[in-house]
N, C-alpha and C positions, 0 to 999 in steps of 0.2 A: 582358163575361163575365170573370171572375175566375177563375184555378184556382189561384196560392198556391203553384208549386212553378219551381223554376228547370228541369226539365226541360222542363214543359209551356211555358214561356216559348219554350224553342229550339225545339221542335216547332211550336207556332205561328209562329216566323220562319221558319222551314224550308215551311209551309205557305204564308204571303204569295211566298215563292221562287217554289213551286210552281208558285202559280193564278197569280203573271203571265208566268212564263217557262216554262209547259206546251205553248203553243203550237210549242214549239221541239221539244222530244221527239220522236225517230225512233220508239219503242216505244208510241205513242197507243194505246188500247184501248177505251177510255169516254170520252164526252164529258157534259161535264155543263154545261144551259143554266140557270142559276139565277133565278127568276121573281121579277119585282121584286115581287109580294104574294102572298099565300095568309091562305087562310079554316080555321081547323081548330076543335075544338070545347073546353071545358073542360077541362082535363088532360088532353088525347088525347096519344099520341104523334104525335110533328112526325120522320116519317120522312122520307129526301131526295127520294122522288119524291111528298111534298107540296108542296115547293120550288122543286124543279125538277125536269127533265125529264132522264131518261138513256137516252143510246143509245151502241151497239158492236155489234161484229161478233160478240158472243156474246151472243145473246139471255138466257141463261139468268144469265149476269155480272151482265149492267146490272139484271133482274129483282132479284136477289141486292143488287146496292148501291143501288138506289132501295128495298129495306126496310130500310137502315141506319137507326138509331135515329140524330136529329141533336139531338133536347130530350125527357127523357123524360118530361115530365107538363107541358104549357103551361097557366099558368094567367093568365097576362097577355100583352095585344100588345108585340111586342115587336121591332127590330126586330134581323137575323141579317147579320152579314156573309159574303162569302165565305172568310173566312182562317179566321174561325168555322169555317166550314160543313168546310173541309178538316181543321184542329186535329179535328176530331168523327170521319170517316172513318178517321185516318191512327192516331188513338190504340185507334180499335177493331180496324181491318183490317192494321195494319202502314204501318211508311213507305216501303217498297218501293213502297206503291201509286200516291202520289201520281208514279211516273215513266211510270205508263200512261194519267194523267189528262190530259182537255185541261178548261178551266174558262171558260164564257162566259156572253151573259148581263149581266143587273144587277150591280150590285157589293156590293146588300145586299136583303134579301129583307122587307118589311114581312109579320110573322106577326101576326094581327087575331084574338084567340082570342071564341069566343062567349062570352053571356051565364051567368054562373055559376048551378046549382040551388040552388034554397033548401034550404036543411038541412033542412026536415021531408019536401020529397021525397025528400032524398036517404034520408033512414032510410028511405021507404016503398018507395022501390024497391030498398035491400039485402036487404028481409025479400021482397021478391017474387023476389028473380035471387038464389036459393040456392047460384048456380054459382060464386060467389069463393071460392075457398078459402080459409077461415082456420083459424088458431088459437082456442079460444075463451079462451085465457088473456091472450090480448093485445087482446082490448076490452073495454072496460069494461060492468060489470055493467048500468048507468042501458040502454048502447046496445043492448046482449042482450034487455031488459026491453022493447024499442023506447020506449022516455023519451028524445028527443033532449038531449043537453047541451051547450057552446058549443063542447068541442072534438072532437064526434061526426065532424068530417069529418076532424079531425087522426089521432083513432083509427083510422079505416077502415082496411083491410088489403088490399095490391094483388093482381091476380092472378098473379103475381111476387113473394109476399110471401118466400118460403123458397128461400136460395142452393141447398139441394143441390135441391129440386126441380126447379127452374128447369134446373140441369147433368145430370138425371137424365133430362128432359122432351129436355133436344140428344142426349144420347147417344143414345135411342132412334127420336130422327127421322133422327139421323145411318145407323145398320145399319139403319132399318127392318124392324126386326124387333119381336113384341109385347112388351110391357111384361115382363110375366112369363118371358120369354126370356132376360132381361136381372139380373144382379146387381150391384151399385154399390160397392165399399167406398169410403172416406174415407179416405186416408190423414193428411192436415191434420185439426187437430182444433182450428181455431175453433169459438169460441162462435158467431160470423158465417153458420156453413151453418144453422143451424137455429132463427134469431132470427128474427122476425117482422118485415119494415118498412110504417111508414104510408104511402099509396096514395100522396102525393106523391113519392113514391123508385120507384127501377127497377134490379132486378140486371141488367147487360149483361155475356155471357161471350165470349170467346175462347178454339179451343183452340192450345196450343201445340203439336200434336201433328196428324201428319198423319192416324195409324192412331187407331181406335174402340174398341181392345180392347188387353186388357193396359196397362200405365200410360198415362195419361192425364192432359195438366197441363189447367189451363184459367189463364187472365188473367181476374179478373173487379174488376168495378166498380162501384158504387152510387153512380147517380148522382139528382143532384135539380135538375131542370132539365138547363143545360150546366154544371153545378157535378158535377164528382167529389170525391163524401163518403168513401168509400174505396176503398182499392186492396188488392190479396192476390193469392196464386196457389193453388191448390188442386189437389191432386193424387189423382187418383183410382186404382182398379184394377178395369175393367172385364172381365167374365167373360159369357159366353153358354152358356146350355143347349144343350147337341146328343144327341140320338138316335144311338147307335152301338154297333157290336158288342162285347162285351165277353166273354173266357173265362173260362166256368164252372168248370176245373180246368185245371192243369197242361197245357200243351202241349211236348212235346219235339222235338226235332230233330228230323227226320225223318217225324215223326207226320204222319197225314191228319186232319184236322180234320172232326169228325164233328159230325152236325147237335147235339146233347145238350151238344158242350162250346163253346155259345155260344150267349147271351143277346143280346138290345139292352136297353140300359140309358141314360137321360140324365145324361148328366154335362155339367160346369161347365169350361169353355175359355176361356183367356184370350187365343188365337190361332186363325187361322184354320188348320186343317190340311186339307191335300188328300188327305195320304196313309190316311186313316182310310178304312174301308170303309163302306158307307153302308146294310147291311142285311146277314143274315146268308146268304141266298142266295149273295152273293159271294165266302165264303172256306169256307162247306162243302168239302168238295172237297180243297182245297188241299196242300198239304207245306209242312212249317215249319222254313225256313231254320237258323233258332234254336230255342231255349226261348223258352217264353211263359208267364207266373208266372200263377197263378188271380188274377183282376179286372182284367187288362192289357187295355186296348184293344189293337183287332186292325188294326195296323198292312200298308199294303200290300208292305212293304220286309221281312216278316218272312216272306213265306209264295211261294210259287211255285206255277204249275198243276202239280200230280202225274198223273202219266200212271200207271195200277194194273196194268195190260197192255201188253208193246210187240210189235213184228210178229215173229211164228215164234216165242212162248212158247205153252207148252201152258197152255189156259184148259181151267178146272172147268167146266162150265154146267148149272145147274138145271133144270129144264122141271118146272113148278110147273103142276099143275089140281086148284082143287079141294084135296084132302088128297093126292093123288097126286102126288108130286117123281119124278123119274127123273134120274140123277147121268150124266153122259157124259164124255169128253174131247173136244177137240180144238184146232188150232193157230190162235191170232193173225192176222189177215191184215192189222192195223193198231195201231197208238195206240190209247190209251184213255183215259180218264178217269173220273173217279165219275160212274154215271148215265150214261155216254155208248154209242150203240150199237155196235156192235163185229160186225163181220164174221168169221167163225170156222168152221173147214173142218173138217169129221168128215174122220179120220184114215184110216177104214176104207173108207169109200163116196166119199171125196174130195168129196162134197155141202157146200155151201156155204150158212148159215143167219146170224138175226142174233139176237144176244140182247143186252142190257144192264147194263152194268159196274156190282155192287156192293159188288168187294172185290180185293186185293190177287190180281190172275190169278182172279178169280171173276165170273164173269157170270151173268145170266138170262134162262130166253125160257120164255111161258106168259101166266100169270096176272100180273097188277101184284101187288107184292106193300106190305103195309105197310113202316114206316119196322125196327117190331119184329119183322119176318119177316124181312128180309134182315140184321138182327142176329142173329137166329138160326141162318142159313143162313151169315152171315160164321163164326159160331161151332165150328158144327157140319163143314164141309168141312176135311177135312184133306189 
């Protein structure tokens, strides 16, 4: 295997290090037994637990690096060694890695790829598995037309044909979250994101980047075989859609946040925020710390529970039936809040009732009343 660059040369010596003095390593994590042959099919990917076998104490690890990409279109047998096999791992996953590897096993792994399709199946089964993604400006017309021509298999287009797809497709398995949840920008602006490659190539990405949102670099590679055709980094800025409260008008200091002045609206985040409120049930109610400018999300740092009655303040209370209201007073016998029930002493008879909080020392006991009745009764009590 050739790669052409003096780096990959000391990476590859730093690997032969590796795999014969891994056995040494206090920090072993993965063991990897590399199998002296393997059967894979025409161009398939030659991942490492076609090769070999990997086990560790992290089940979900070793899963994870036996589907490392180790050749990414085999079209010949061929045989791999193990210095290979590490050079493949360490330049995808980092060289940190190779101090948790232990390496056993053959010393080279005979790949015996099957018998190649004949070109006219191959056209016959591109026009039946409509699932490849292409471009149609990158095959040729004769192939579109299904007229096989001599270089119908060179034309073909991988399902990996488009870098940002390909980086678009990790990001959203990465937050698991749906596709359309999801917004991509580019901040690199190769020609490279959005070029079409022929089915013997394979973009492989890395990210450089622990978090999924807000900038995001990636390492990526196009490789053809174990040959890397090129190299770049690409730099993204990812955003996600979230459902959140947002106000309708002006909020000021001190104000109760009334059900009217707040929406949910979806907006576009480039971070995760905890302190957002997650429905507008939760901040009705409230007193606001601060101002809050018309279309501000409603932040939990900005608003406090308001209590509208405290104990031994004379409450208004309504007794609503029907079109018949009766106005009364009497004393507090607790806290309150919007909506909340409230215990309250007639002054004259010292009787004890309960009615529910929907203003500023104003309660209710009777009828339920609409949302635009106790706005009217907020309005109207002086």
């Amino acid at each position: 295997m050739t790669y052409g660059c003096k780096l990959a040369s000391f990476v590859k010596a730093a690997a032969i290090a590796i795999a014969i003095g891994a056995t040494a390593s206090s920090g072993i994590a993965e063991v990897i037994r590399l199998k002296p042959s393997a059967n894979v099919e025409f161009r398939q990917e030659v991942r490492l637990g076609d090769i070999a076998t990997v086990t560790g104490d992290d089940a979900r690890q070793s899963e994870q690096l036996a589907n490392t990409v180790i050749i990414a279109g085999a079209d010949k047998s061929t045989k791999i060694r193990v210095d290979d096999v590490m050079l493949a791992l360490i330049s995808q996953r980092g060289a940190a890695l190779g101090q948790t590897l232990q390496v056993s096993g053959a010393s080279e792994c005979l790949i015996t790829v099957g018998q190649k399709m004949p070109a006219a199946k191959a056209v016959a089964v591109a026009s039946v598995e409509p699932a490849v993604s292409v471009r149609a400006s990158a095959i040729a017309p004769e192939a579109i037309q299904g007229q096989a021509t001599p270089d119908t298999a060179k034309l073909a287009v991988s399902n990996d044909a488009i870098l940002a797809d390909v980086i678009r497709t990790r990001i959203q398995q990465e937050l698991r979250i749906p596709a359309e949840d999801i917004n991509v920008r580019f901040d690199s602006l190769s020609p490279l994101l959005e070029t079409p490659i022929p089915a013997a190539r394979k973009w492989m990405i890395r990210p450089l980047t622990r978090t999924f949102l807000g900038t995001v670099q990636f390492e990526a590679q196009l490789v053809e075989g174990s040959k890397v055709v090129e190299r770049m980094t690409v730099q993204t800025v990812v955003e996600r859609y979230q459902t959140v409260p947002v106000a309708t008008a002006k909020i000021g200091r001190g104000d109760i946040v009334a059900a009217n002045a707040v929406r949910m609206e979806r907006v576009l985040l480039d971070r995760k925020m905890t302190t957002l409120y997650g429905s507008e049930k939760e901040v009705v109610g409230l007193e606001a710390v601060r101002d809050v400018e018309l279309g501000s999300m409603l932040d939990n740092r900005d608003f406090r529970p308001a209590y509208l009655t405290h104990k031994n303040e004379l409450v208004t209370v309504v007794y609503q039936s029907g079109t018949l209201a009766i106005q009364m007073r009497g004393r507090a016998m607790g806290d309150a809040r919007l909506h909340e029930s409230l215990q309250v002493r007639n002054e004259s008879t010292h009787e004890l009732y309960t009615a529910t909080v929907i203003g500023k020392n104003i309660a209710v006991a009777g009828d339920t009343l609409t949302e635009e009745q106790e706005k009217k009764l907020r309005e109207g009590v002086h």
